[in-house]
Residue frames as a rotation matrix with the C-alpha (Angstrom) as fourth column:
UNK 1
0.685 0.728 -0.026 -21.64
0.395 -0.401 -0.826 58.42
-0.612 0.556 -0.562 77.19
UNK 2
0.181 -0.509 -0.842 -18.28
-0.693 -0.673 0.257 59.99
-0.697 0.537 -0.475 76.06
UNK 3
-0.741 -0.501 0.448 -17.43
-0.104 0.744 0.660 56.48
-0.664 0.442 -0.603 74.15
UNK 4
0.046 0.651 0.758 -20.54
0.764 0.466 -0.446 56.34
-0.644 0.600 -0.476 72.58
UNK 5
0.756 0.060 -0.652 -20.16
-0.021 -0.993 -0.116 59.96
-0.655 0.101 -0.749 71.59
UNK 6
-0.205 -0.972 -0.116 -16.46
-0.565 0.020 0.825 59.16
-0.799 0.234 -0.554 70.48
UNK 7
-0.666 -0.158 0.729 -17.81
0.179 0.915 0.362 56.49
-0.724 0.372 -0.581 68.33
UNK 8
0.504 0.851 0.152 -20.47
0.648 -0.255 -0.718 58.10
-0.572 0.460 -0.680 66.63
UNK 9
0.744 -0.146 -0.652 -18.29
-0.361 -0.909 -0.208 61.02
-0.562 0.390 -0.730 65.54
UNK 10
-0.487 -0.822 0.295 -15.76
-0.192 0.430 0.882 58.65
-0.852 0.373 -0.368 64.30
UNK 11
-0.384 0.511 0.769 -18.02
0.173 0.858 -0.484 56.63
-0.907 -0.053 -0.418 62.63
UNK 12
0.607 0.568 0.556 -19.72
0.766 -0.230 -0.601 59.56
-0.213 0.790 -0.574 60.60
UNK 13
-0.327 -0.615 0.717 -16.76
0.838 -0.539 -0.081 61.44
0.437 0.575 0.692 60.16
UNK 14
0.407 0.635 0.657 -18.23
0.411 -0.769 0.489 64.26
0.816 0.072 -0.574 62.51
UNK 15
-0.601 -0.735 0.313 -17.52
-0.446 -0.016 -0.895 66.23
0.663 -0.677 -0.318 65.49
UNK 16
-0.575 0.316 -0.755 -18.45
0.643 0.746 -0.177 65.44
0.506 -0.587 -0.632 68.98
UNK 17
-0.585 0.763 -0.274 -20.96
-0.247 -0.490 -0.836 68.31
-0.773 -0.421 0.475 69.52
UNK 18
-0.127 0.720 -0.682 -22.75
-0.962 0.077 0.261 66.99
0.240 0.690 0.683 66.00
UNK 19
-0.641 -0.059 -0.765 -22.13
0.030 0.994 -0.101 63.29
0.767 -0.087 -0.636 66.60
UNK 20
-0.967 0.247 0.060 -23.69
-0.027 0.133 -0.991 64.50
-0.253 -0.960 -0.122 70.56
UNK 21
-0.648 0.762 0.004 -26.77
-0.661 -0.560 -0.498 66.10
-0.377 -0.326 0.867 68.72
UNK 22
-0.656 0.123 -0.745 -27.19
-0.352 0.823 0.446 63.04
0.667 0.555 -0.497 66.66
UNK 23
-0.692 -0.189 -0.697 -27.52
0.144 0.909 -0.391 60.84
0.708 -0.371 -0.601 68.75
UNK 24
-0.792 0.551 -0.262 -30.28
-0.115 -0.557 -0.822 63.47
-0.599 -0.621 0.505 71.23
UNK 25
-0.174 0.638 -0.750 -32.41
-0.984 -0.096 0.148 63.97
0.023 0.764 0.645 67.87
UNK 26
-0.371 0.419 -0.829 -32.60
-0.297 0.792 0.533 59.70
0.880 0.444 -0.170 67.55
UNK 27
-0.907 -0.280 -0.314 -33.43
0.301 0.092 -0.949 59.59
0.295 -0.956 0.001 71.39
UNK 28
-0.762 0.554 -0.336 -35.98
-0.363 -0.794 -0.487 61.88
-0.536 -0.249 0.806 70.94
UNK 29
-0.064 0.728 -0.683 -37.78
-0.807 0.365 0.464 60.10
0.587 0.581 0.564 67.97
UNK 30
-0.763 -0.136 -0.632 -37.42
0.122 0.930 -0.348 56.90
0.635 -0.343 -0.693 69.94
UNK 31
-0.714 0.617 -0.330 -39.55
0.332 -0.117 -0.936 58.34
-0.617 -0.778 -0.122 72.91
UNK 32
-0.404 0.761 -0.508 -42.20
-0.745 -0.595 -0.300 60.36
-0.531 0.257 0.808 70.50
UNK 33
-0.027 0.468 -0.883 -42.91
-0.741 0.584 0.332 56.71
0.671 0.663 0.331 68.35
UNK 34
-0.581 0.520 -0.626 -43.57
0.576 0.806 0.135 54.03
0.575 -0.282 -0.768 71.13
UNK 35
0.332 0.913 -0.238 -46.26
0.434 0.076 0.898 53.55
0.837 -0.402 -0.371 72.86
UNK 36
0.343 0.040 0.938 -46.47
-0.434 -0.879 0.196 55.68
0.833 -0.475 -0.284 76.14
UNK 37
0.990 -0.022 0.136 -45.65
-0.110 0.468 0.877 52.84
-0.083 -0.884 0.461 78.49
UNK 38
0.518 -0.803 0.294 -42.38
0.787 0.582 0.205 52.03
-0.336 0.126 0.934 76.67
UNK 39
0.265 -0.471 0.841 -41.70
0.105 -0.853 -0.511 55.76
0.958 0.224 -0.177 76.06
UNK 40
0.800 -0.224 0.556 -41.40
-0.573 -0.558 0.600 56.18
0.175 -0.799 -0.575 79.67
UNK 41
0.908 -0.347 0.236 -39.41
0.261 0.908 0.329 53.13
-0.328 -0.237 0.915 80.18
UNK 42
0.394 -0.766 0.509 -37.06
0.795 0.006 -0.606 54.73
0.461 0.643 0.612 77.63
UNK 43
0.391 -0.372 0.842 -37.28
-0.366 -0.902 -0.229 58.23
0.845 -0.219 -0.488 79.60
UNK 44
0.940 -0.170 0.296 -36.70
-0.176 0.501 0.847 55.78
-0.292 -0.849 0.441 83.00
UNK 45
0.561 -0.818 0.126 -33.22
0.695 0.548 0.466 54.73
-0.450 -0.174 0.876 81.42
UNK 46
0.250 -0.390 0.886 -32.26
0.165 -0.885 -0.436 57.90
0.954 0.255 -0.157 80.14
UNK 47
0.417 0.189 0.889 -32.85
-0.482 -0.784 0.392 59.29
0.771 -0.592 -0.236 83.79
UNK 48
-0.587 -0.512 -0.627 -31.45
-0.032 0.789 -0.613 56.19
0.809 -0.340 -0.480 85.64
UNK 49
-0.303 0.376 0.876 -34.43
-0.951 -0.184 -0.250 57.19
0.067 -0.908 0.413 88.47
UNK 50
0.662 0.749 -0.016 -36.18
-0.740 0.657 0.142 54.27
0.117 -0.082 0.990 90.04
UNK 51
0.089 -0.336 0.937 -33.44
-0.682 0.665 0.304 52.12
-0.725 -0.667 -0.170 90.23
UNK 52
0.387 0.059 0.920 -33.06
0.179 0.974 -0.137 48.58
-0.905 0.217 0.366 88.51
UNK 53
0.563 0.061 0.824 -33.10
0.740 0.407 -0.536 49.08
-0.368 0.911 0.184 84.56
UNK 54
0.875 0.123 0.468 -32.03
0.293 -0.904 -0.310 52.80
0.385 0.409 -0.827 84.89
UNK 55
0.396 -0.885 0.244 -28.69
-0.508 0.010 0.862 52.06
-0.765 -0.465 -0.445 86.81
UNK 56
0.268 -0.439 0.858 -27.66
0.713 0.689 0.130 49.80
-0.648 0.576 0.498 83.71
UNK 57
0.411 -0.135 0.901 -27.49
0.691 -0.599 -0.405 53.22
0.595 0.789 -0.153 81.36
UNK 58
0.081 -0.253 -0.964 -25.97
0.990 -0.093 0.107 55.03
-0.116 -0.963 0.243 84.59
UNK 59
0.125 0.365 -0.923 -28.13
0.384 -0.875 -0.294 57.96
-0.915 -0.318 -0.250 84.55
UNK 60
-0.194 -0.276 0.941 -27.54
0.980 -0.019 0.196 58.13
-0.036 0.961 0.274 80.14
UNK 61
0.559 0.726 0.400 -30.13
0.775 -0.630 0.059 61.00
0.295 0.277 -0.915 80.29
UNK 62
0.899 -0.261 -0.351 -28.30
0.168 -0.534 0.829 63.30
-0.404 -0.804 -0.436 82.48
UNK 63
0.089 -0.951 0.295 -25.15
0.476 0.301 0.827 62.70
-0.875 0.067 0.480 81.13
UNK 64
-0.629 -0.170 0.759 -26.24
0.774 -0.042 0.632 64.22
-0.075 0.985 0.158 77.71
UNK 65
-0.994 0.027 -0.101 -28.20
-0.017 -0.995 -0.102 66.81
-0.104 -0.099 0.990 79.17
UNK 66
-0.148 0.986 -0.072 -31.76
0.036 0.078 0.996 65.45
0.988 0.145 -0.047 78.91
């Protein structure tokens, strides 16, 4: 998460506590516009619980404080 973080604040010329909230704020719209099955899915790889899809983002949610 810190690389994506790192890359965002490059990117837009920001720091890495704006670049962090960025990136929380497009997370957030992501889960509040799809459909409820594929919002969880999204909150499932945020949270890495459950296993399978949510070990590929290794635990994203957590890591950024969600």
């Amino acid at each position: 998460m810190e690389a994506l973080i790192k890359m965002v604040a490059e990117r837009a010329g920001i720091d890495e506590a704006a670049a962090k909230k960025a990136i929380e704020v497009v997370i957030d719209q992501l889960k509040d516009k799809l459909p409820g099955p594929m919002a969880d899915q999204v909150e499932g790889l945020l949270s890495g619980e459950g296993g399978g899809a949510g070990d590929v983002l290794g635990g994203l949610g957590k890591k950024i404080g969600f």
